[in-house]
Each structure stands twice: as structure tokens, then as C-alpha cells.
C-alpha positions in Angstrom: 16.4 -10.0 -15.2 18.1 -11.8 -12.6 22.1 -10.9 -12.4 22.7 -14.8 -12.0 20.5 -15.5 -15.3 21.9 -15.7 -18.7 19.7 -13.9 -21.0 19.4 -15.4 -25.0 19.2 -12.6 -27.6 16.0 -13.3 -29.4 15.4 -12.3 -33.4 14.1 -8.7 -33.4 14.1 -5.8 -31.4 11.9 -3.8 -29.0 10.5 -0.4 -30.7 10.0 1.9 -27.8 9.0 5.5 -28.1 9.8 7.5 -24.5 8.3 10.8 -23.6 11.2 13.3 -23.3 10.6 16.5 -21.8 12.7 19.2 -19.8 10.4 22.1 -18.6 13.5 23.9 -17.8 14.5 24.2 -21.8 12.0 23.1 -23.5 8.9 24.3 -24.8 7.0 21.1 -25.1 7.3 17.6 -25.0 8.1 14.9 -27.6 8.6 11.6 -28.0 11.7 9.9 -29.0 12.1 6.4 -30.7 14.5 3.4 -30.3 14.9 -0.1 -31.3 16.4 -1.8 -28.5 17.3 -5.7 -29.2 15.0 -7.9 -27.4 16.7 -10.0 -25.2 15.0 -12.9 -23.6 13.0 -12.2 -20.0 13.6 -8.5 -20.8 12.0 -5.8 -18.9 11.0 -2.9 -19.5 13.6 -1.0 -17.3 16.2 -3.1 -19.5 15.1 -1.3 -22.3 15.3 2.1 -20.6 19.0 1.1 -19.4 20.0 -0.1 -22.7 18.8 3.5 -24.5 20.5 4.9 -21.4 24.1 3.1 -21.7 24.4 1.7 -25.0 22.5 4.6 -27.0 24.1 7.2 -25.4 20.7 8.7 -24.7 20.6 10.9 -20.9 17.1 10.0 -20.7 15.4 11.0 -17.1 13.9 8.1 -15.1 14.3 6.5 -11.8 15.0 3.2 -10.2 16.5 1.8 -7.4 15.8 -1.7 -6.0 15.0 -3.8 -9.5 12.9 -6.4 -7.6 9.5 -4.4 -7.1 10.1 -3.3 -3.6 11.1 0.8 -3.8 8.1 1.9 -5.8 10.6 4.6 -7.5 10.2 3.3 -11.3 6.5 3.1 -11.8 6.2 4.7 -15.2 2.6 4.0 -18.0 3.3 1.6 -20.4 0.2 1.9 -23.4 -1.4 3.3 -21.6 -1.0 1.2 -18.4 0.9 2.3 -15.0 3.4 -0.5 -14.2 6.6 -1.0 -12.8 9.2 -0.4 -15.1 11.2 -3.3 -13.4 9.3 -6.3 -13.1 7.0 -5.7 -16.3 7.6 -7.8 -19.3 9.0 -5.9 -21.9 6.7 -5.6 -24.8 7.6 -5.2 -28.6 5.9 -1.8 -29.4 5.7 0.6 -26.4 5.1 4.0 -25.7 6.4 4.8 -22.5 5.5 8.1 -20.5 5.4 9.5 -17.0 2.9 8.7 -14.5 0.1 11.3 -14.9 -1.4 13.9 -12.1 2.0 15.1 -11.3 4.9 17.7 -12.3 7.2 17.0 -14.8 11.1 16.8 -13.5 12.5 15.6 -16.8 11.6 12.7 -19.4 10.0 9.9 -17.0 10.6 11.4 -13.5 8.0 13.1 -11.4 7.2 15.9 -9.1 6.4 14.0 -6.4 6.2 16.6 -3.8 2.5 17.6 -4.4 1.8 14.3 -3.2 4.3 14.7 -0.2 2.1 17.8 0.9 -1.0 16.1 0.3 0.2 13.0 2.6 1.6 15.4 5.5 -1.6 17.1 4.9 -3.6 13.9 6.6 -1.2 14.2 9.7 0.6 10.9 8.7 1.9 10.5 12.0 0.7 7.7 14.8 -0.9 9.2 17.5 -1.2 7.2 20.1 -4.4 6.7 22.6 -2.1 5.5 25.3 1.7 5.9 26.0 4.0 4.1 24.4 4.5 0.9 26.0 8.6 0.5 25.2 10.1 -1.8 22.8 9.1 -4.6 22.2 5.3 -3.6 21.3 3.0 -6.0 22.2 1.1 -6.2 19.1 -1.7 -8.8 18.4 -2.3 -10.0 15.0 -5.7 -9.7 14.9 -5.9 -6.3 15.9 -4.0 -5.5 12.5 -5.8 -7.6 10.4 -7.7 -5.2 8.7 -4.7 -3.1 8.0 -2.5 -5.4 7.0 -2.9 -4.7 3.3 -2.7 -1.1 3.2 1.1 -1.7 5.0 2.3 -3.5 1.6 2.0 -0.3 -0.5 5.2 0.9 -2.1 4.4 4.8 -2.7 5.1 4.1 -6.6 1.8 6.2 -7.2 0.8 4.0 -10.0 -2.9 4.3 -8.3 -2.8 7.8 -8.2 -2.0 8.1 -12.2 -4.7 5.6 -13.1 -7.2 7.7 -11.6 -10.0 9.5 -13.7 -11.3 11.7 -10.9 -8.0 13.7 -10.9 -8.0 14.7 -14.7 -11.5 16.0 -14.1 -10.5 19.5 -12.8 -12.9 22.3 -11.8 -14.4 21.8 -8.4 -12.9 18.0 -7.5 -11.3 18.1 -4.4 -10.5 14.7 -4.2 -6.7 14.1 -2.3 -6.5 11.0 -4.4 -6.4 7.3 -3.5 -2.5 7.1 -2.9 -2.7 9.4 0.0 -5.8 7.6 1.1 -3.8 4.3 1.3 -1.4 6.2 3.7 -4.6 7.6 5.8 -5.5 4.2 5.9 -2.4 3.0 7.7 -3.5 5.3 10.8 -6.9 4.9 10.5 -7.2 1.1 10.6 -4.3 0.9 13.1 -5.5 0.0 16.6 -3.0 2.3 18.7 -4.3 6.0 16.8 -6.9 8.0 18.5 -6.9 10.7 15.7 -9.8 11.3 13.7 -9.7 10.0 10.7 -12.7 10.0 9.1 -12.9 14.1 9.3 -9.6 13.8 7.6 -10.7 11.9 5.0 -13.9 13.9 4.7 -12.6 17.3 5.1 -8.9 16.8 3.7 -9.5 14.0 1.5 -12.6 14.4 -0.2 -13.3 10.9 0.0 -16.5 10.9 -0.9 -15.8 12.0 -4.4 -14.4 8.3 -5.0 -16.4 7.0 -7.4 -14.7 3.6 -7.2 -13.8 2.7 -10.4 -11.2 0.5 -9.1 -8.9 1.6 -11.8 -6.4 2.3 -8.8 -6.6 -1.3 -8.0 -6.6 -2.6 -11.2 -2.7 -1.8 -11.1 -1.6 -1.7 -8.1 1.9 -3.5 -8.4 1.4 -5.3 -5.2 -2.8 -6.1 -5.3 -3.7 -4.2 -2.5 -7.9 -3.7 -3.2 -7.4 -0.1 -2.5 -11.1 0.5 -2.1 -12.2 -1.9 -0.3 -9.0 -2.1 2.3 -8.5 1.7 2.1 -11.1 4.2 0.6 -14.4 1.8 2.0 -13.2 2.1 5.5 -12.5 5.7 5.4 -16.3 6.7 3.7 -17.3 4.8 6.8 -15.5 6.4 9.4 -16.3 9.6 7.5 -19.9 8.8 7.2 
């Protein structure tokens, strides 16, 4: 909700049951209810701040910006990976961690597997020819086909929604989050790294079987597989 707005108290309240956990005390997770009341333009971080402050409840979870910029409070919602702070907030809702990482506590994740994975794909420009001093000449169409990838926030919402990650065993696949990053480097005009063996090699890429489930809720609509995991089966081809 926006500070400047004046929110209405609507008849009824918002039943929402969180995942609590604590791997460091207990022995396995549960989930907690509250009725929250609904407010008018409420979100769904508004009802995790409400149980926070006005419940007395130290649940775990993580935001920072509030206007879908940081990434940091993309949590599933039924079922659904969304940021917590510019979704609607719903009257019945189960609300859990993204999935495919560590627990830290409640709703906040690991996230350093995913850190290794990125550095993993050498993240890094590197450049075909020196650098030519600031400012960069930079042409706009050069970028073109990157400029989607560039928008993505790191809230891992793609990475959660993906079905080739639960499948264990033999999959290798790096996931499309750190495929997004690859991206960045690999459509970007100034890197003379090889990509495509990184995304074969490293990233599995192959194993994709675009389902576009990472798309499908991508906070910002970036077609992850067509603007990111296409291009690298191609250059991995």
C-alpha cells in the first residue's frame, strides 16, 4: 500500500496459514494460522507485517524495497511464487518459502547455493577489447537482445517454480535463475567468453524442458526461455 494512501478496513479478515520452521530447533516444520483484518488494497506482505507487529509473532521473512524492485520477498502463495509486496492479498492463503533452496527460518532462504551456482558460470564481463574509459559508447541495438534478461530482480521466484529441480537423481540442470544471469554475458556484445560451453557443461541447459513455468511468474515478464535459455541451447548447440 502506498504510505500516502488511506486504506478502508473492509468486513472480514484474511486467514493465512505461514510455514514456520527453524532447522536449528526444530525437528520439523508446521504451519501456523492467523486472521489478519483485511484492509482495503492489502498485500500480502501487510499481512506478514501485521502477524509480525501487531500479533507479536517473530516470524522469519524478508523485504526491503516494498515497490517490486529488490527481489528479497518473493515467497509461494497457493501454491504460486509471487512477491510478497505487490501481490493482492487474498482471503485464504497458505504462504511458504520458495522451494529448491535451504531453509534459514520460516519464509527466508538459503540463498547461497544459488550464489555458487551463479559464480560457477564466471558472472563476470570479459571483455574482447580494452575497456574504452567512461563513458561507454554503447549502441542500443547491440543490446537489444539482452535487454530483457537486465530487468531480472534475483527474487528466484523462476527458480522455485521449476519441475526439473524436484526431479532429483541424475538432473544436472543449474536452473533457469542462474541461466538468466548467463544470459546477461552471453547476449552482451563486449564478452568474448564462451558461453555456450558454460551453459552446456555448467548449466545443463539442455535438460530445460521448457515448460515455461519459470516465466509464467516471473514478477517482471521477462520470457525466460525465449530471451535467456533459447539463446544459450544455441550457443551451446
Amino acid at each position: 500500500m502506498s504510505p500516502s494512501s488511506k486504506p478502508t478496513t473492509s468486513a472480514g479478515t484474511v486467514r493465512a496459514r505461514i510455514y514456520r520452521f527453524d532447522p536449528s530447533v526444530d525437528a520439523s516444520p508446521r504451519y501456523d494460522s492467523f486472521e489478519v483484518p483485511f484492509v482495503d488494497g492489502m498485500r500480502v506482505l501487510d499481512v506478514l507485517d501485521h502477524v509480525y507487529e501487531e500479533l507479536a509473532e517473530n516470524i522469519g521473512y524478508r523485504w526491503y524495497c516494498g515497490v517490486q524492485r529488490c527481489g528479497s520477498c518473493a515467497v509461494r502463495v497457493n501454491g504460486r511464487e509471487m512477491l510478497a509486496c505487490w501481490e493482492p492479498a487474498e482471503r485464504d492463503m497458505v504462504i511458504e518459502p520458495l522451494r529448491h533452496a535451504g531453509i534459514v527460518r520460516d519464509l527466508v532462504i538459503d540463498r547461497t547455493d544459488y550464489e555458487k551456482r551463479v559464480d560457477s558460470l564466471k558472472p563476470s564481463l570479459k571483455r574482447s577489447e580494452p575497456y574504452p574509459g567512461f563513458p561507454e559508447p554503447l549502441r542500443h541495438g547491440a543490446f537489444e537482445a539482452a535487454s530483457q534478461v537486465f530487468d531480472c530482480l534475483n527474487c528466484l521466484a523462476c527458480q522455485s517454480a521449476c519441475p526439473v529441480l524436484g526431479l532429483g537423481g541424475d538432473i544436472k540442470f543449474i536452473g533457469p535463475a542462474p541461466l538468466v544471469q548467463l544470459a546477461q554475458r552471453a547476449l552482451d556484445p563486449r564478452d568474448s567468453e564462451d558461453r555456450g560451453a558454460l551453459a552446456l557443461d555448467l548449466g545443463a541447459v539442455f535438460e530445460c524442458i521448457s515448460c515455461y513455468k519459470c516465466q509464467e511468474v516471473c514478477p517482471v515478464d521477462i520470457p525466460v526461455v525465449e530471451a535467456a535459455i533459447e539463446p544459450l541451447k544455441a550457443l551451446a548447440f
